[in-house]
Every structure is written in structure tokens, then in C-alpha cells.
C-alpha positions in Angstrom: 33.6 -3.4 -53.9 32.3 -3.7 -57.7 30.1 -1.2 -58.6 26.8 -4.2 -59.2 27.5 -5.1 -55.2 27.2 -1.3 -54.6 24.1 -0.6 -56.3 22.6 -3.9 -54.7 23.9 -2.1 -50.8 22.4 1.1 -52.0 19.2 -0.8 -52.7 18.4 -2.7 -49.8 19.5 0.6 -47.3 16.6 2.6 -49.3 14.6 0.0 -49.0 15.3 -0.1 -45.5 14.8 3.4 -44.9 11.6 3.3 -46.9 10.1 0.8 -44.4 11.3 2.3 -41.1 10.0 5.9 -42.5 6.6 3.8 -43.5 6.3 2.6 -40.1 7.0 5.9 -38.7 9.6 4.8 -36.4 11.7 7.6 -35.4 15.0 7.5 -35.1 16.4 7.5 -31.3 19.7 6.5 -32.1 21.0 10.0 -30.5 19.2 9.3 -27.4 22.0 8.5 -24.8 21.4 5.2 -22.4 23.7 3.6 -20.4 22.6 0.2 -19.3 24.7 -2.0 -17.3 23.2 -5.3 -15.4 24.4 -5.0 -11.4 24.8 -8.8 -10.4 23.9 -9.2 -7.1 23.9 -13.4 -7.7 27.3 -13.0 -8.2 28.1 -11.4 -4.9 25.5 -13.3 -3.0 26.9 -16.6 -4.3 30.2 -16.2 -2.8 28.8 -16.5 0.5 30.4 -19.0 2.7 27.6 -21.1 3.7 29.5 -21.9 7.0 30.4 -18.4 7.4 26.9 -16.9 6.8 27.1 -13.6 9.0 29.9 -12.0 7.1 29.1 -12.8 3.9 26.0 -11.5 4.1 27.2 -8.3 5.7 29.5 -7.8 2.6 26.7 -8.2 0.2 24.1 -5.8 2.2 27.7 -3.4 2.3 27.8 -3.5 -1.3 24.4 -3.6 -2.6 22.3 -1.3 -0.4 19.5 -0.5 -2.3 18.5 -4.5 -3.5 19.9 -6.5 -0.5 16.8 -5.8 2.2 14.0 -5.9 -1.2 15.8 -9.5 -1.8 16.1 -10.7 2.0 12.5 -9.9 3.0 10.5 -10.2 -0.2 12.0 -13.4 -2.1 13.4 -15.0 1.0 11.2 -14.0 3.2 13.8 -13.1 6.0 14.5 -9.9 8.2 17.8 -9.8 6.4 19.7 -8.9 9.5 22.7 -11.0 9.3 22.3 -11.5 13.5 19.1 -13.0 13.2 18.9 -16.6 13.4 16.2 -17.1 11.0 18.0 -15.0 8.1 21.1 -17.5 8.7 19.2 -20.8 8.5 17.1 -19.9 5.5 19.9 -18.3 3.8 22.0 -21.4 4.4 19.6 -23.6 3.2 19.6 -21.4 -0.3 22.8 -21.3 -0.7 22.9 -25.4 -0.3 20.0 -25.6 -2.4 20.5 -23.3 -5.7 24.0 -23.3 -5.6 24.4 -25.8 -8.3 21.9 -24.0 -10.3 23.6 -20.7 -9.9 27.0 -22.6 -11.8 25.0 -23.6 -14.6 23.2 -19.7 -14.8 26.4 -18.2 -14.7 27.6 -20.0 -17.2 24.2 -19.2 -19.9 24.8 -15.5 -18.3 28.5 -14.8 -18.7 27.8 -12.6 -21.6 24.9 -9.8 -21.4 26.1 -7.3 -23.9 23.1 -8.7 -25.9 20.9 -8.2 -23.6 22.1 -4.8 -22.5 22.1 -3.5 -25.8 18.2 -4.8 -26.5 17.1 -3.2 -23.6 19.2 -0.2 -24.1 17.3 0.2 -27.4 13.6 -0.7 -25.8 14.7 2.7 -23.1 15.7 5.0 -26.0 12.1 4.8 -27.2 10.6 5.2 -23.6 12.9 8.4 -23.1 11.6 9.7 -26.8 8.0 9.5 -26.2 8.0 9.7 -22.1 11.1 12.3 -21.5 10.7 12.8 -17.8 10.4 9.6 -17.0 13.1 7.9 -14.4 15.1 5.3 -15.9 15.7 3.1 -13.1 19.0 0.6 -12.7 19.1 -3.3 -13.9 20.0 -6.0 -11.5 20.3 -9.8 -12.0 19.4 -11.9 -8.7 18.8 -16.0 -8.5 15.9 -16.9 -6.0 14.0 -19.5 -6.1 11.7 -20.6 -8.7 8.6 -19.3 -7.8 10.2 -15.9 -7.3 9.2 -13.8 -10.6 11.4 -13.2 -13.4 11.3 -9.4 -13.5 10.2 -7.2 -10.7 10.1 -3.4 -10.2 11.6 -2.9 -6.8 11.8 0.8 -5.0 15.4 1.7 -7.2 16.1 -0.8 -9.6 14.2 -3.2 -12.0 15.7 -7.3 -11.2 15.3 -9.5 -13.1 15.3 -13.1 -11.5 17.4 -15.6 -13.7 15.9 -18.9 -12.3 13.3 -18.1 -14.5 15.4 -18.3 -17.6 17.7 -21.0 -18.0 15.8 -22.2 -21.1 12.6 -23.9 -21.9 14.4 -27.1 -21.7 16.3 -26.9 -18.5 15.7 -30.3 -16.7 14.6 -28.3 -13.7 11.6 -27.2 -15.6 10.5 -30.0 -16.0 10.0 -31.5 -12.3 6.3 -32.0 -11.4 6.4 -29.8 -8.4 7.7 -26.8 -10.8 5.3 -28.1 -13.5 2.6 -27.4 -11.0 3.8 -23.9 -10.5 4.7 -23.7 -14.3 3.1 -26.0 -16.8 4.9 -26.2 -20.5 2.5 -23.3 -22.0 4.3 -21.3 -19.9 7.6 -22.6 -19.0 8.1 -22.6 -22.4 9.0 -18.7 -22.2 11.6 -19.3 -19.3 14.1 -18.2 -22.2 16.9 -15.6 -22.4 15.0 -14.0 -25.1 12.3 -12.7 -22.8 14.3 -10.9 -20.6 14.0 -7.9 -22.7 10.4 -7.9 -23.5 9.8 -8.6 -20.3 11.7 -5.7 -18.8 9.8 -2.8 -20.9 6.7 -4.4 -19.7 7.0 -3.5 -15.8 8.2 -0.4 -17.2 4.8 -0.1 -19.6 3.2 -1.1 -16.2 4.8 1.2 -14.0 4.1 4.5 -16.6 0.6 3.2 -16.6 -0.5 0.9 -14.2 -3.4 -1.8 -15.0 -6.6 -0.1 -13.0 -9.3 -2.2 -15.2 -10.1 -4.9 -12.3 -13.9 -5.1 -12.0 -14.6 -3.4 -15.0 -16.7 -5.1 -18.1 -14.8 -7.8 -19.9 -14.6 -5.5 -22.9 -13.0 -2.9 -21.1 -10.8 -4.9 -19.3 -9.4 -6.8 -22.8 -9.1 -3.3 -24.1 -7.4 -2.2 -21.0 -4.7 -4.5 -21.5 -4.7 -4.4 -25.2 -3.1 -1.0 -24.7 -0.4 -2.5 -22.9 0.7 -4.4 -25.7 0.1 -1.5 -27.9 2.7 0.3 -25.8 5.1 -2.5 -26.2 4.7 -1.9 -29.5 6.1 1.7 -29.6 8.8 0.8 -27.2 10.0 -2.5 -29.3 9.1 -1.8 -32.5 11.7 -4.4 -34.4 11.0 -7.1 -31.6 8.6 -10.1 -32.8 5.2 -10.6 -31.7 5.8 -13.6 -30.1 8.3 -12.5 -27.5 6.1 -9.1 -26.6 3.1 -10.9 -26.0 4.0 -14.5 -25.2 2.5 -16.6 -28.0 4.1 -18.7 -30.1 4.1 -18.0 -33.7 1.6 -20.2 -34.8 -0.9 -18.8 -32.6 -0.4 -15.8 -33.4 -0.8 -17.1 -37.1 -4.1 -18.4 -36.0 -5.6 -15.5 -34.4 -4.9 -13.3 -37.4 -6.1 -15.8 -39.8 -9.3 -16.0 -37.8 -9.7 -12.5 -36.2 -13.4 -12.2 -37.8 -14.3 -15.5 -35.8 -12.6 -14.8 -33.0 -14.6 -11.3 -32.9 -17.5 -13.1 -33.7 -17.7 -15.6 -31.4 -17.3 -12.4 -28.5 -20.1 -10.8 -29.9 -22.9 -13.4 -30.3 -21.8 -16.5 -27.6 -20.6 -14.2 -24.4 -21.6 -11.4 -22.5 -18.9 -8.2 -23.4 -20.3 -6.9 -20.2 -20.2 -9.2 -18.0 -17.9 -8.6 -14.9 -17.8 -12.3 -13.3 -14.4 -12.9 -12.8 -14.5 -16.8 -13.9 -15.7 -15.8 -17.3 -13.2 -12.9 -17.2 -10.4 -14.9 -16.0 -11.0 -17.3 -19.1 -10.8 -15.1 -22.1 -7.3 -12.2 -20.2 -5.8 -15.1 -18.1 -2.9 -17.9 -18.7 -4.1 -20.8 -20.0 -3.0 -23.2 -22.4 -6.3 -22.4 -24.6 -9.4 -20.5 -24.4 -12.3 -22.7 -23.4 -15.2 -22.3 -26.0 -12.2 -21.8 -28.6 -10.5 -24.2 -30.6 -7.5 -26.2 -29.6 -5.2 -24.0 -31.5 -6.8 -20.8 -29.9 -4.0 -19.3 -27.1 -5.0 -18.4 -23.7 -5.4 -14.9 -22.6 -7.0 -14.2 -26.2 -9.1 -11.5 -24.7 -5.9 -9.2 -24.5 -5.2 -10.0 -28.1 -8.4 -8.6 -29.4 -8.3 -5.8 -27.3 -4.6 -5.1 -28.7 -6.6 -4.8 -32.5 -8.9 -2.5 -30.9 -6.5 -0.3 -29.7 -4.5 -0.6 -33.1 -7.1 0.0 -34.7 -8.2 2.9 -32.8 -4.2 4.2 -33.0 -4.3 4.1 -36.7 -7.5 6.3 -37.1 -6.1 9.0 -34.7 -2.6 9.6 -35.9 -2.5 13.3 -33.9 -2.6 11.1 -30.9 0.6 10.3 -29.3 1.2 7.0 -27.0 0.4 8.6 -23.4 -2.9 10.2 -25.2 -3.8 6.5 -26.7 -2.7 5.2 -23.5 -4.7 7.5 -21.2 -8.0 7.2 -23.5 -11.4 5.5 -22.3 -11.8 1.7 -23.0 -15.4 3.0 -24.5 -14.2 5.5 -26.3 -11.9 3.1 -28.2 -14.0 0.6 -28.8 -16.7 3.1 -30.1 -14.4 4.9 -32.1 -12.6 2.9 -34.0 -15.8 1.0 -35.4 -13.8 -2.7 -34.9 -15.5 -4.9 -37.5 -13.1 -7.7 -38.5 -13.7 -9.7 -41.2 
């Protein structure tokens, strides 16, 4: 290597430790994690579905832990590979996504990516929250209104029917559009998965308790939670952490002093009616009252500034003190003025 290519390497490394050491980043590299994705779809795909009874007792055999959380609570069956009622639903599944489960393997054949992003989202969780329980990964295929990531008793599963791709033609099927229109099928992507992941584990350190409090405190509430993501993903984009796409994310920032505006002199911060709630923290494709190009759920936004805001001021504070901190006391103290 010439000596001009070296000087341009040693550049751009100091410039890249500049910028990690500007945004306080600390290094977890040394952190040990070891995540490896169970497959239970696998496994429960190789059923015989004219053979149901062993196959099932094979998979319950091998996966203990998952096999009675998938039976009863995303198939809705006792499980018990005796029982009629297990058999006939879990022959009809079989019939019905086996198809799909082909095509999933073949987008999921590979997860060292994904292993490695979400090995790298745990190293930060075990830096700031030490004696907190890692809990195992598992991949499952149910059907399509089962969720995409769940925390069960043991393990966090992730449900790949919920990302084959925003333009899998299964999408876009008007009884799945009716479960899932675009503004949100959109994000039934492999790149999620991650994201998504150190969410229920954001959720499970701290759970959401702001139902029936003020608007304000709720958006604040669950502007912590993208905070959190925040620490825990700190090289992931915005738009996979909180679900918008880049240009409304563009938008909100470009018109944060409106946005905050508008809250303060057209609706009620107090307010706890749940319709008016629902409009500003919920999906939607927009927010009604907003512009077109306003995103749904814009409530959490703002409250994600607050708490930013509020994070910046208070630099002594680390994540579980921000995270464990009064809505009020946020709002109050970090004197949120946009512009």
C-alpha cells in the first residue's frame, strides 16, 4: 500500500473514531454474546401431514420450551398430539402454509446477518443493563395475523410470515390488506427483524404503564422507548427503529416547530379520551389534523425529542435513570421549545 493510500486509511479511521467518541458510544466489542436462531419452522415443517401424531410428538420432543407457547397461543390448539382438534387444525396448516414456508426458507437460508445485528443490539443491553437475562432466539411460521416478534416464557420468536418482503404477492391479498394495509405491510421486511427484536426486549426491561394517562404523558412515555432503541442501536437508521420511512422522518424534523405547535394551541395535551389519544400514538397512515405527508403515531415522535432533549441536558443520567424518570418531569425540565 503507497504511503498517499495510507495516510488517506489513517484519516478516515480518526475520523471515525472522532465521531463514535463524539457520540459517546462506548465500545462493547469485548462484551461476549452468542446468538444463534433455533428454527422450530424447520422441524415443524417436516411433519407428515398424513402422519400428524408423530410428527408432532418429535417436534414437542425436541423443542420443549416453544412447542406448547406455539400450539396454544398461535394455533390455538391444546397441543396434545392425541387430541383430535390439535390434529385437524394442525393438518389444515400444514396444507395451508406449506408452500409459503418453501419460499421463507429460501429468503431465510442465511441468518448470519441477522445474528450478527442482533448480537450487536445485546452487547449494548448487557453494557448498560448487566443483570439482565438474555433470553434464546427462535424462528417459527404461523399464520399471518400471528405477530412478527413475541416474548414468550424462554425465548424471544420471531414469526417469519411477517417478513417475506413488502412485495410478497401474499401481502397484497385484500383479506391480508385488511389486517395489514401498505403503511404497514410495507415493514414486513427482513430488515426489521432486528429492530424489532430489541424492542420487546426495551419493552420487557420497561414495560409501557402510560394507558389512561394525559396524551402528553403518554407520547412522552413511549418517546422513551425509542430513546432506548437508541442506546441499544446506535448505528441503525431511524427509519427501521421507529417505522417511518425516510421521508417522513425528513418531514417531521423539517417541521418539528409546527408539529409542536400545532399540539400546543389546536389539542388538548391533557386530554385522556382515548379517540383523540389513539390518533396522535396509534398506526395510521397519517395523522388526522396533519398534513398528508405527516406519519401516523407522530405523538411518539415528539415525545422521543422530549426525551432527547431532556437526555442531552442531564448527561450524569444513565438510560435506566432517563428511562425510569416522570413524564412531567421531562417535559418540565427540558424546556422543549422547537423552532
Amino acid at each position: 500500500m503507497s504511503m498517499k493510500k495510507i495516510s488517506a486509511f489513517l484519516m478516515f479511521v480518526s475520523i471515525a473514531i472522532a465521531c463514535n467518541h463524539n457520540n459517546n458510544t462506548p465500545d462493547v466489542s469485548r462484551i461476549k454474546i452468542d446468538v444463534k436462531l433455533d428454527r422450530f419452522e424447520k422441524s415443524f415443517f417436516q411433519v407428515d401431514s398424513n402422519n400428524v401424531a408423530p410428527g408432532l410428538t418429535k417436534v414437542a420432543t425436541g423443542f420443549p420450551d416453544f412447542y406448547p407457547d406455539f400450539m396454544q397461543n398461535i394455533l390455538g390448539v391444546s397441543g396434545n398430539p392425541g387430541d383430535t382438534t390439535t390434529l385437524s387444525v394442525t393438518k389444515k396448516f400444514l396444507s395451508s402454509y406449506s408452500s409459503f414456508a418453501r419460499e421463507l426458507e429460501g429468503k431465510f437460508n442465511n441468518t448470519t446477518g441477522m445474528e450478527d445485528e442482533i448480537t450487536h443490539g445485546l452487547q449494548f443491553v448487557k453494557y448498560y443493563f448487566p443483570d439482565y437475562r438474555i433470553p434464546a432466539f427462535i424462528t417459527f411460521i404461523g399464520p399471518l395475523d400471528a405477530p412478527g416478534v413475541a416474548m414468550t416464557r424462554n425465548r424471544i420468536a420471531i414469526g417469519l410470515q411477517q417478513y417475506a418482503g413488502k412485495d410478497f404477492p401474499g401481502y397484497q391479498a385484500n383479506e391480508v390488506q385488511q389486517m395489514y394495509p401498505l403503511y404497514i405491510s410495507r415493514r414486513f421486511d427482513p430488515k426489521y427483524i432486528p429492530s424489532n427484536c430489541m424492542r420487546a426486549i426495551a419493552d420487557d426491561l420497561f414495560p409501557d404503564k402510560s394507558a389512561g394517562k394525559p396524551l402528553i404523558e403518554q407520547m412522552i412515555e413511549k418517546g422513551k422507548q425509542w430513546w432506548l432503541l437508541d442506546k441499544l442501536m446506535p448505528t441503525t437508521r431511524d427509519s427501521l427503529k421507529t417505522g417511518y420511512s425516510q421521508k417522513q422522518l425528513d418531514w417531521c424534523k423539517e417541521n418539528e416547530g409546527l408539529i409542536w405547535n400545532y399540539f400546543v394551541t389546536s389539542e388538548n395535551l391533557e386530554t385522556i379520551e382515548p379517540n383523540v389519544i389513539q390518533n396522535y400514538i396509534g398506526e395510521s397512515p397519517t395523522t388526522q389534523g396533519m398534513p398528508a405527508a405527516s406519519p401516523g403515531n407522530i405523538g411518539q415522535w415528539v415525545g422521543w425529542q422530549i426525551v432527547k432533549k431532556f437526555a442531552a441536558a442531564n448527561p450524569s443520567l444513565n438510560p435506566a435513570e432517563i428511562m425510569n424518570t416522570p413524564a412531567r418531569k421531562i417535559l418540565t425540565d427540558s424546556k422543549y421549545k422547537p423552532k
